[in-house]
Every structure is written in structure tokens, then in C-alpha cells.
C-alpha positions in Angstrom: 16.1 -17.3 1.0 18.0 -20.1 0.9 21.8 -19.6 -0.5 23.0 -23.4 -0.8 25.7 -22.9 -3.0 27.5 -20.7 -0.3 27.1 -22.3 2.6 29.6 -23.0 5.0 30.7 -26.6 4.9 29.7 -27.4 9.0 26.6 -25.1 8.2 23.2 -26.7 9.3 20.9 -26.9 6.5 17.2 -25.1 6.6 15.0 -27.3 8.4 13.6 -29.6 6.1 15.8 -29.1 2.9 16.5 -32.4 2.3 18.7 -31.4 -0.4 21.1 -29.0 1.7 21.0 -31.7 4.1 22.8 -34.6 0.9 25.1 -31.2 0.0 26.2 -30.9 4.0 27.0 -34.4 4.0 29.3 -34.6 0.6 30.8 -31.7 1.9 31.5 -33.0 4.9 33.0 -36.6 3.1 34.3 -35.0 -0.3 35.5 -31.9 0.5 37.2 -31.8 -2.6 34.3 -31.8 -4.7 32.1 -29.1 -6.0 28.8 -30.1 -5.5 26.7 -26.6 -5.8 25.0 -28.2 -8.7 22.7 -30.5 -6.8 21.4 -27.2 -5.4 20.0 -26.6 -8.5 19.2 -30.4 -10.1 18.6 -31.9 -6.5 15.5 -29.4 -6.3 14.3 -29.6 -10.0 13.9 -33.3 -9.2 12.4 -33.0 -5.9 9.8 -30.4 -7.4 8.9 -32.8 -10.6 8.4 -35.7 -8.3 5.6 -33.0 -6.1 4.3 -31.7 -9.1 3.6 -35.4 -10.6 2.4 -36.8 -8.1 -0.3 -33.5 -7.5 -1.1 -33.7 -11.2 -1.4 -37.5 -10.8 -4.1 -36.9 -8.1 -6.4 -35.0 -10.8 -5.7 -37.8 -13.3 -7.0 -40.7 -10.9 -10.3 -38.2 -9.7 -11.2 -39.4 -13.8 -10.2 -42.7 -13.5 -7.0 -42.3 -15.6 -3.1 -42.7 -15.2 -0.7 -40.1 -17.0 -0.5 -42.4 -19.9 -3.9 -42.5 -20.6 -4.4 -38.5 -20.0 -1.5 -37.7 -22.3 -3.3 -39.9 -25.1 -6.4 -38.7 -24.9 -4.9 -34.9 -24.7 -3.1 -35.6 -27.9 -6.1 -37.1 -29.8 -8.3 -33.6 -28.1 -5.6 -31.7 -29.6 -5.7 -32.9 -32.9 -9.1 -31.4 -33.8 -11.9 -32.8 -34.9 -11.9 -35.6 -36.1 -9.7 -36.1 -32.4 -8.0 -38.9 -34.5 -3.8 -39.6 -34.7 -2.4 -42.5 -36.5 -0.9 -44.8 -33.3 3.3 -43.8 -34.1 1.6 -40.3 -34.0 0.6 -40.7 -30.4 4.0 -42.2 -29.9 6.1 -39.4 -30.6 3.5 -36.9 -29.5 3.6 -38.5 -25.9 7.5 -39.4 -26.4 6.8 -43.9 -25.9 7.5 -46.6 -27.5 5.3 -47.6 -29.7 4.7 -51.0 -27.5 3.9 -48.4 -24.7 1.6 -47.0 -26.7 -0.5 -50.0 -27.5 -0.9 -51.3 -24.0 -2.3 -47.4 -23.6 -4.7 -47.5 -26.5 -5.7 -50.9 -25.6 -6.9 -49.8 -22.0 -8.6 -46.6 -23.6 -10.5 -48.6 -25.8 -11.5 -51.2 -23.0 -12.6 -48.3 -21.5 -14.6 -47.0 -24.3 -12.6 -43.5 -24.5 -10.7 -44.5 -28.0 -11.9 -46.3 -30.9 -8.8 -47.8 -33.3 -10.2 -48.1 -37.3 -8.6 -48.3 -40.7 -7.1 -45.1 -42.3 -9.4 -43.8 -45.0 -7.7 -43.8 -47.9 -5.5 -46.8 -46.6 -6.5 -49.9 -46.0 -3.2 -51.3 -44.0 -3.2 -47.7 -41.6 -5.3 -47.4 -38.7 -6.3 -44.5 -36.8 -6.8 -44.0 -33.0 -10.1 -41.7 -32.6 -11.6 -40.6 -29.0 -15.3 -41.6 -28.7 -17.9 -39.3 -27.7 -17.4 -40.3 -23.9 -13.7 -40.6 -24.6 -14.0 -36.2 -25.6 -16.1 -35.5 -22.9 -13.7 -37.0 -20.6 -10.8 -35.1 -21.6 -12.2 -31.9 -21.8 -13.7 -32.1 -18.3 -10.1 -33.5 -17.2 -8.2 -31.2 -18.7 -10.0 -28.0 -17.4 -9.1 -29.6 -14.0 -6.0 -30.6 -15.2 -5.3 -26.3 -16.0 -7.4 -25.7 -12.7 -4.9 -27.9 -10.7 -1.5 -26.1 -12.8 -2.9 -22.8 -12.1 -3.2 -23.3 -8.3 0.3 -24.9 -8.5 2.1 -22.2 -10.3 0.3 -19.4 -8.2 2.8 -20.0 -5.0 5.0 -18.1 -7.2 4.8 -14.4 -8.2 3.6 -13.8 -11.9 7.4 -12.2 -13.3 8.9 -15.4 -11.2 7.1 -17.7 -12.7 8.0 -16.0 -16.3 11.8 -15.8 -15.2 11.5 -19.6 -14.3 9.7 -20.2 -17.6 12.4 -18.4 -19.4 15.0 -20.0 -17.6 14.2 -23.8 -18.0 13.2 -22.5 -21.7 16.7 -21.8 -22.0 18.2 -24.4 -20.3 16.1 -27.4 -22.4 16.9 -25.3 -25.9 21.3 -25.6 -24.5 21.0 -29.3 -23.8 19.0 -30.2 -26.2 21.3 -28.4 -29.0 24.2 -30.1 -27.2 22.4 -33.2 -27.5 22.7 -33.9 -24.0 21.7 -37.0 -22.0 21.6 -39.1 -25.3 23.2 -41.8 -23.1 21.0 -42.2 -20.6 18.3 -44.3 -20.7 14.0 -43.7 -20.8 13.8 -42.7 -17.2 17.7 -42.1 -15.6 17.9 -39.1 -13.7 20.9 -37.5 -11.9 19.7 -37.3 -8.5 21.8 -36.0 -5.4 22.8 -39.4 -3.6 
């Protein structure tokens, strides 16, 4: 087990921990700074960029990119009708809304998702999946659980609920403490 924050500043890192390797080398040049916390954030976002790109692999066996997974996974999960009104799918898939429409528009090229007016409402429209649109997402997303499953099973069942209940945690602090409201759509500490 590796114990990063407690290693010796001359200490060799593990072979191939990239991320003891940055910590060795500030420690080496700035001594004077504490930078255990890259232990911690310098994994987190080496594991999200594995764990995208491994769940991006399953998209592209469907012929889809994460955008247009998450907005047909958002219409599934609606229920039947499988319809949300387009600033719906927005804030369910946290885009802009001009993100959104470049997504919709490639859905419905694709003949996944259908846009029509709101009933009831003349000037609202709806986004709905089409037949092959729902039978595309349910056969992705049972790959898409297949593919999580065999991801999350390199750790032990009560460490995977400890890390659940840790980054649980940690999202519920920041969030409350309204943390990161200054960075931009896609600005990410990383260990440099």
C-alpha cells in the first residue's frame, strides 16, 4: 500500500505512480510546500480520465459519444412517453443549452430522437426517443452497468461502499461550500 503523504522527500516513488513521481519532484523543488493533497486529487483525476475513457469504449461499440448516451439515458429515464422538454435535458446532463442542440440534432439525424410541439403548448417542444432510439439505449445501457460492474469489482464490496461514502461526503462539503464556482465548464486542479 502505497503511503504518499509520508514519504520521505529523496524517496523513489512505486514504479509507475506517476503521481508520487510529480509529489517527489515538488518536493524536491518546493520543499516548503505541502503538497500531500495531490495524493489524493492527483489520483481522483488520473482514475476519472481511465474510467472515461473505458466507459467511452462501450459508448462508441453503439455508435454514440457520451453526449449522446447521457441524452438518450435521460429521455429512458423519463418513462414512457421517454420525452423531456430540450432545457430539461440541459440541466439533466448539466450543458448549455447550445450543447444540447448540436446533441439533439445528431440524435435525430440519427433517427434515435424525434423533437415535436408540447401538447398543450404550441411554442414548447419536446425531445422524445424513437423506437430505435429506446432500443438503443436499453441495450447500451445494460453494457454500459455490465462494463461499471466489471470496473468497480477490482475493489472489495465494503471498499467500494467506503469510497461511495466518502466521495458522497466530500461532493455534499463542497457543494454546500459552493466550491469551484470560479472555475470554468471543464478546469480541473491537476498535479503539474
Amino acid at each position: 500500500m502505497e503511503h504518499t503523504e509520508h514519504a520521505r522527500p529523496g524517496a523513489h516513488p512505486a514504479p509507475g505512480d506517476r503521481v508520487e513521481a510529480i509529489q517527489a519532484e515538488w518536493r524536491r523543488e518546493r520543499p516548503d510546500l505541502d503538497v500531500s493533497p495531490q495524493a489524493v486529487i492527483g489520483r481522483l483525476h488520473r482514475l476519472a480520465d481511465r474510467l472515461s475513457a473505458e466507459l467511452a469504449a462501450v459508448y462508441r461499440h453503439y455508435g454514440l459519444g457520451e453526449g449522446e448516451f447521457d441524452v438518450l439515458a435521460a429521455l429512458r429515464r423519463a418513462g414512457a412517453p421517454y420525452e423531456r422538454a430540450p432545457g430539461e435535458l440541459a440541466a439533466h446532463t448539466m450543458v448549455t443549452t447550445g450543447a444540447m442542440t448540436k446533441r439533439i440534432d445528431r440524435l435525430e439525424r440519427a433517427g434515435l430522437a424525434t423533437r415535436r410541439t408540447a401538447e398543450g403548448d404550441r411554442r414548447a417542444r419536446v425531445v422524445a426517443l424513437t423506437g430505435a432510439g429506446l432500443r438503443l439505449i436499453d441495450e447500451a445501457f445494460t453494457a454500459h452497468m455490465r462494463n461499471e460492474h466489471r470496473l468497480l469489482a477490482h475493489l472489495e464490496p465494503a471498499e467500494a461502499a467506503a469510497l461511495q461514502s466518502l466521495l458522497t461526503t466530500w461532493q455534499h462539503r463542497l457543494d454546500g461550500a459552493g466550491a469551484g464556482d470560479d472555475a470554468g465548464e471543464g478546469d480541473r486542479p491537476l498535479p503539474r
